[in-house]
C-alpha positions as CSV (number, residue, x, y, z in Angstrom):
1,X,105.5,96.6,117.4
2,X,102.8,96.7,114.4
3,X,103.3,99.7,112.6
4,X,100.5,101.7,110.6
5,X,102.3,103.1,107.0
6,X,99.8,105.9,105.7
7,X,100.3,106.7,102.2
8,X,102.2,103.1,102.1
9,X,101.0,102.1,98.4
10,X,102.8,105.5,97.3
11,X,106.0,105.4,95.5
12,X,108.0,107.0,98.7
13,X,105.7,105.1,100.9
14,X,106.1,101.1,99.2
15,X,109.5,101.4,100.6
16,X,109.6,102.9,103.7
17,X,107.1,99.0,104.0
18,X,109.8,96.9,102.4
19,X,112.1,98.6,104.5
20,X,110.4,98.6,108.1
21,X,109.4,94.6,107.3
22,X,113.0,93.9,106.2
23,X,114.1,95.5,109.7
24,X,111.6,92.6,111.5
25,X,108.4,95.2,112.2
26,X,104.9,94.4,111.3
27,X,103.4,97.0,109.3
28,X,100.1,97.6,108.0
29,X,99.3,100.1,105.4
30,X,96.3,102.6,104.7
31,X,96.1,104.5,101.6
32,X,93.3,106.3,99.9
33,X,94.9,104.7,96.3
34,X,94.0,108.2,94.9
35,X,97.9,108.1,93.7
36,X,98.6,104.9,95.2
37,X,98.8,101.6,94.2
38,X,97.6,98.5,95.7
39,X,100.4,95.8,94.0
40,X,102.8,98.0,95.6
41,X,101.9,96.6,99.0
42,X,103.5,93.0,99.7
43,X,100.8,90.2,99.6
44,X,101.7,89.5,103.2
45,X,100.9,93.2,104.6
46,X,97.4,93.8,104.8
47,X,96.3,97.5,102.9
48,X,92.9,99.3,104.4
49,X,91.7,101.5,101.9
50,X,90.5,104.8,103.4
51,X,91.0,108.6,104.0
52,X,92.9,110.0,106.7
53,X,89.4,112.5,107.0
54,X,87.7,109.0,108.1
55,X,88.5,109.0,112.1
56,X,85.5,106.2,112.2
57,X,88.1,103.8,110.2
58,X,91.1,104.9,111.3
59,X,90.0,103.9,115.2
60,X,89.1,100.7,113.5
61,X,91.9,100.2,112.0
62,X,94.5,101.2,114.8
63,X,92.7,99.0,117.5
64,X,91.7,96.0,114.5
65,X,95.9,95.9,114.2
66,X,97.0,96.5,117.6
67,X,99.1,99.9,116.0
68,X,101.8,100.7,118.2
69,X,103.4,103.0,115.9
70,X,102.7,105.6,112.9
71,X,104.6,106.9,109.6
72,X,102.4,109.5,108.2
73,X,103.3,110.1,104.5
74,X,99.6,110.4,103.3
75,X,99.5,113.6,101.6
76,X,98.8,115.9,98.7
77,X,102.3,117.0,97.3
78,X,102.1,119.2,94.2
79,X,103.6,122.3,94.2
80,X,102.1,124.0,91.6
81,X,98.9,122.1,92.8
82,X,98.9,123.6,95.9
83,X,98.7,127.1,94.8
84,X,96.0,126.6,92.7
85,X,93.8,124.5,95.6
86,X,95.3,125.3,98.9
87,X,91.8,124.6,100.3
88,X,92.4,121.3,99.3
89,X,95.7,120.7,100.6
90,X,95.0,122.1,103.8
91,X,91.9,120.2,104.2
92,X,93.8,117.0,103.2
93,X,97.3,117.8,104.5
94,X,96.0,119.3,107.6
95,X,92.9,118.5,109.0
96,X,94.0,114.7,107.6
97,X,96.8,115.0,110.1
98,X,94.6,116.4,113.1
99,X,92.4,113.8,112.4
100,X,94.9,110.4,112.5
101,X,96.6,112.6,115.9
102,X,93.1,112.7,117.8
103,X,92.7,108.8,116.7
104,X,96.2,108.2,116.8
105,X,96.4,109.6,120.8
106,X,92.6,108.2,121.7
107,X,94.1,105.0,120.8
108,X,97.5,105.1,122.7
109,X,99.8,104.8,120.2
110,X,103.3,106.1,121.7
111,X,105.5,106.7,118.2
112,X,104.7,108.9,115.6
113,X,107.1,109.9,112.2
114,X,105.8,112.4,110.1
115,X,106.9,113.0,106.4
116,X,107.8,116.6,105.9
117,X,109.8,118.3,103.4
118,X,112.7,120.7,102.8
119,X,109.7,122.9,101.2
120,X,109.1,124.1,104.9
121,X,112.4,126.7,104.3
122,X,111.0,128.0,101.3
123,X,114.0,130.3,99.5
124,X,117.2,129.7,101.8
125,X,120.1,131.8,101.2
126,X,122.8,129.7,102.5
127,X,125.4,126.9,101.5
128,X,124.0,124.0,103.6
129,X,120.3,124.0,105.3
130,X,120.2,123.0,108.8
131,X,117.6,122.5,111.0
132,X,117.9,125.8,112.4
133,X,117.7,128.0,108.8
134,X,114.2,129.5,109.0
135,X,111.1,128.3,107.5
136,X,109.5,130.4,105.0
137,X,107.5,128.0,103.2
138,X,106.5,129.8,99.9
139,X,104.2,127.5,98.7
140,X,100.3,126.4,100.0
141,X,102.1,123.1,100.2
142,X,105.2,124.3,102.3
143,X,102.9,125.9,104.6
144,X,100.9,122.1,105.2
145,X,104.0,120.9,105.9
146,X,105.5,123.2,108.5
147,X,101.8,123.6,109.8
148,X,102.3,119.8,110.5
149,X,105.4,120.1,112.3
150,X,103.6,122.2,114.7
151,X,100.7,120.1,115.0
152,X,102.7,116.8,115.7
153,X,105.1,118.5,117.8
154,X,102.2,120.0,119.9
155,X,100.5,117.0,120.3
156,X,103.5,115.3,121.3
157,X,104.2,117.9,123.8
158,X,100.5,117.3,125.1
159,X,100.3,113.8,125.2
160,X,103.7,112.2,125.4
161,X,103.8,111.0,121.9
162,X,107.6,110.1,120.6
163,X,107.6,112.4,117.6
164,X,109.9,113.0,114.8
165,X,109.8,115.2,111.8
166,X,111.5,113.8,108.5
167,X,112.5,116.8,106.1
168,X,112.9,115.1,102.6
169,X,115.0,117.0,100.1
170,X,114.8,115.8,96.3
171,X,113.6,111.7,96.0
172,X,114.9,109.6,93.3
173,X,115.6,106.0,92.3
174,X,113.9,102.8,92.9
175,X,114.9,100.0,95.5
176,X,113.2,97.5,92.3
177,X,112.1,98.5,88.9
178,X,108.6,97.0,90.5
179,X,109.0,100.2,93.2
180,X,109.7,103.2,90.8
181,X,108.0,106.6,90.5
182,X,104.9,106.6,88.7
183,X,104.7,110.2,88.4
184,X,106.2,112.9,86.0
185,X,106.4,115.4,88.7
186,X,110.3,115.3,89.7
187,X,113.2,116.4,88.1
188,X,114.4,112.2,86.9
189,X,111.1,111.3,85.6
190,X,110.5,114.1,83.7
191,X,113.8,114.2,81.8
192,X,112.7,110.7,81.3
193,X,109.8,111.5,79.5
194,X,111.5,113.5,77.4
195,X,113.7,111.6,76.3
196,X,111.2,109.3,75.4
197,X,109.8,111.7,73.2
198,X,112.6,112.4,71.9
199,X,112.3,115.7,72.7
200,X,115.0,118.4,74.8
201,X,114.9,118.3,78.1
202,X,113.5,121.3,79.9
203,X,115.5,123.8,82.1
204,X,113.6,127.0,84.5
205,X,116.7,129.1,83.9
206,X,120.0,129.1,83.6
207,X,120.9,132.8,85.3
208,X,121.0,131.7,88.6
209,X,124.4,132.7,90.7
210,X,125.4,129.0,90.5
211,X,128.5,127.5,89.0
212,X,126.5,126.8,85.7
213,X,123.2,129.2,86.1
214,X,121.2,126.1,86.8
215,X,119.0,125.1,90.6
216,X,121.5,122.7,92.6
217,X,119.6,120.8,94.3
218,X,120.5,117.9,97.0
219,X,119.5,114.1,95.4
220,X,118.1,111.2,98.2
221,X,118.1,107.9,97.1
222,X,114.5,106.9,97.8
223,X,115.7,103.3,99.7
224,X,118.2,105.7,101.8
225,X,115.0,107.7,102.5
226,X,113.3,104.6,103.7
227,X,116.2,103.6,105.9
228,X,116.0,106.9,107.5
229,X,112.0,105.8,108.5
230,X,113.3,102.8,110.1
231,X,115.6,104.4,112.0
232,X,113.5,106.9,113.2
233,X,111.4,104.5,114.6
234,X,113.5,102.5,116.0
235,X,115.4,105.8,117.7
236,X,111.2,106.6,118.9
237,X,111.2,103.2,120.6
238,X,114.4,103.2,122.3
239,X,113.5,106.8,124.0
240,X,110.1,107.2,125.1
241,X,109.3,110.9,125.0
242,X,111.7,112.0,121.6
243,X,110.8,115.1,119.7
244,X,113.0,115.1,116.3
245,X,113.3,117.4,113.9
246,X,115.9,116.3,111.0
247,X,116.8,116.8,107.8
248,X,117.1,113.7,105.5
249,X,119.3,114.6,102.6
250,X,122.7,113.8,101.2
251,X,125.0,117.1,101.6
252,X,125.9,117.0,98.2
253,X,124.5,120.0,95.7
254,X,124.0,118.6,92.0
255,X,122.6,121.4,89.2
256,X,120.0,121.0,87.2
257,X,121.9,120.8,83.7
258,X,124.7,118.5,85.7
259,X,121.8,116.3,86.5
260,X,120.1,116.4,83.2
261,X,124.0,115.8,81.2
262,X,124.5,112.6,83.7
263,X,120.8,111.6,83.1
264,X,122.0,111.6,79.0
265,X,125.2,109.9,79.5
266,X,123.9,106.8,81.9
267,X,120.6,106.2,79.7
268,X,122.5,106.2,76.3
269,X,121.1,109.7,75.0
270,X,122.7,113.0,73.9
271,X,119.7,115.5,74.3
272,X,121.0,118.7,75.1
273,X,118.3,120.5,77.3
274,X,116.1,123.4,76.4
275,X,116.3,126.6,78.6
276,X,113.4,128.2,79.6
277,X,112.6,130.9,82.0
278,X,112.6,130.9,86.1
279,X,109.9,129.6,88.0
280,X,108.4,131.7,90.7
281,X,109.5,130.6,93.7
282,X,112.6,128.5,92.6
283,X,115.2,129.2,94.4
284,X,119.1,128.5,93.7
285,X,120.4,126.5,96.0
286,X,118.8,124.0,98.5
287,X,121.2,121.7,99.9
288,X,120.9,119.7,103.6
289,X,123.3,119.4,106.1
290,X,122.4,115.8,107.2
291,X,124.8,116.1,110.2
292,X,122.1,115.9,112.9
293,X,120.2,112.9,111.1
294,X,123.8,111.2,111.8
295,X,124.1,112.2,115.4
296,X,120.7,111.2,116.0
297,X,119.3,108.3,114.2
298,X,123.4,106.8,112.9
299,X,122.1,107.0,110.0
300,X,124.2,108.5,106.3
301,X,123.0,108.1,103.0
302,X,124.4,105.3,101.0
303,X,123.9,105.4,97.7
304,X,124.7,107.9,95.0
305,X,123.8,109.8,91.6
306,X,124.5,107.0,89.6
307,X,122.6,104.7,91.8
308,X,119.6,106.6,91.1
309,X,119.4,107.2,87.8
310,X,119.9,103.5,86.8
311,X,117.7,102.8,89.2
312,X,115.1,105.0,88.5
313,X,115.5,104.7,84.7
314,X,115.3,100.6,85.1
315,X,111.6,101.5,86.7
316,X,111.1,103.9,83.7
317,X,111.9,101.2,80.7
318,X,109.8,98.7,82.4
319,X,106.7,101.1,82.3
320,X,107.6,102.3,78.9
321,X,109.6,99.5,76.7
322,X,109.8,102.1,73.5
323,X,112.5,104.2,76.0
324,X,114.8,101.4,75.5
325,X,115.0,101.4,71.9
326,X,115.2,105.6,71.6
């Protein structure tokens, strides 16, 4: 199978590639580069450069490559972002996604995994997320990703597309220092930064009915994340017809300050973090159950805490040397 990566120059999308060519598929990637980068993608996989809004290209480039398959993590993915432009990230979250379907189906493409996000259940109130909590997205963002669900879920209902729907909970780490994330958007990176400034770390309160006041939030190491893609489509290809809905997480709740003290400890720094007040919208707990991701796909997280942070902060010090020396 050849396998179309959208989004596959992005920091979660480099190595779902690395992973899906390590497993023996071809893969081709298209990315927009708006946050992606081209030296991401390996010399050997060839990168079109183009919207998901472009239907003209992506016929091209599905029929050009002989695309059998498609992981759709091309997306607009700021929280915050999204509440100040949801036009935006419906138009590119959205109506990108209707667009590579129609293309995707006009072109007879029979596997489709699409890149969702435990944002879709919003403000959960219990001690493990399944599949079945509700989604009450709180967020313009949330509400593109659940809206997606739908869509690929109708489609595939319509057409006979294989679909399955991966719900990421919090990224982190780096498969290579080559591969880390970019951005300052996450939780890792920005205590990174931080540090780097020499400055506190920042918490969004510490009242929270938690065992230390701070979020808990469940930690995926970004290659386990990528594993999870391949096994998705593999599972897609071995059952013609598949409609999955899973969550992709570790079952393990880590708080905030927990996070930021371990963060201190493996990087060499003692920076005791700064509390601030809540943000709208956080709420306390969000932790997966990953039990049907297991059932499904025989899939289980590998690596840990500790595996990500050194990871991750490897990627960091290569970016920016003067972290090293603070």
């Amino acid at each position: 199978m050849t396998w179309l990566i959208t989004g596959g120059a992005g920091y979660i999308g480099a190595h779902v590639v690395r992973a899906m060519t390590d497993a023996g598929e071809r893969t081709v990637v298209y990315d927009d580069l708006s946050t992606g980068i081209a030296d991401r993608v390996p010399a050997d996989v060839p990168l079109v450069t183009g919207s998901t809004l472009d239907g003209e290209l992506l016929a091209r480039t599905l029929a050009g490559h002989a695309v059998t398959g498609v992981v759709h993590l091309a997306a607009k993915k700021q929280v915050g972002e999204s509440v100040e432009r949801p036009l935006h990230y419906y138009r590119e979250n959205v109506e990108g996604l209707r667009v590579l379907l129609e293309a995707v189906t006009a072109a007879g493409v029979r596997s489709f995994v699409f890149s969702s996000s435990a944002a879709v259940y919003g403000m959960p109130d219990v001690e493990l997320v399944t599949e079945e909590t509700p989604c009450v997205p709180v967020s313009p963002y949330g509400e593109t990703k659940l809206a997606g669900e739908w869509l690929v879920r109708a489609t595939g209902r319509a057409t006979g597309l294989s679909t399955a729907s991966l719900r990421y909970f919090n990224v982190a780490g780096a498969a290579s220092p080559v591969l880390a994330d970019t951005g300052v958007f996450n939780l890792v990176p920005m205590v990174f930064e931080k540090l780097t400034e020499d400055a506190p770390p920042r918490v969004f309160g510490d009242d929270y009915a938690t065992p230390d006041g701070t979020c808990v939030r469940d930690y995926i190491h970004v290659a386990d994340l990528a594993e999870a893609h391949v096994a998705a489509a593999h599972a897609l290809q071995a059952s013609p017809g598949r409609d999955l809905t899973l969550n992709i997480g570790r079952g393990e709740g880590v708080s905030v300050r927990e996070m930021i003290d371990r963060i201190n400890a493996l990087t060499g720094h003692d920076r005791p973090p700064a509390v601030g007040p809540r943000r709208p919208g956080d709420p306390a707990r969000v932790v997966a159950s990953a039990d049907r991701a297991a059932a499904e796909l025989g899939w289980k997280a590998k690596h840990d805490i500790q595996d990500m942070i050194t990871s991750a902060w490897a990627g960091w010090v290569r970016l920016h040397p003067e972290a090293a020396r603070g």
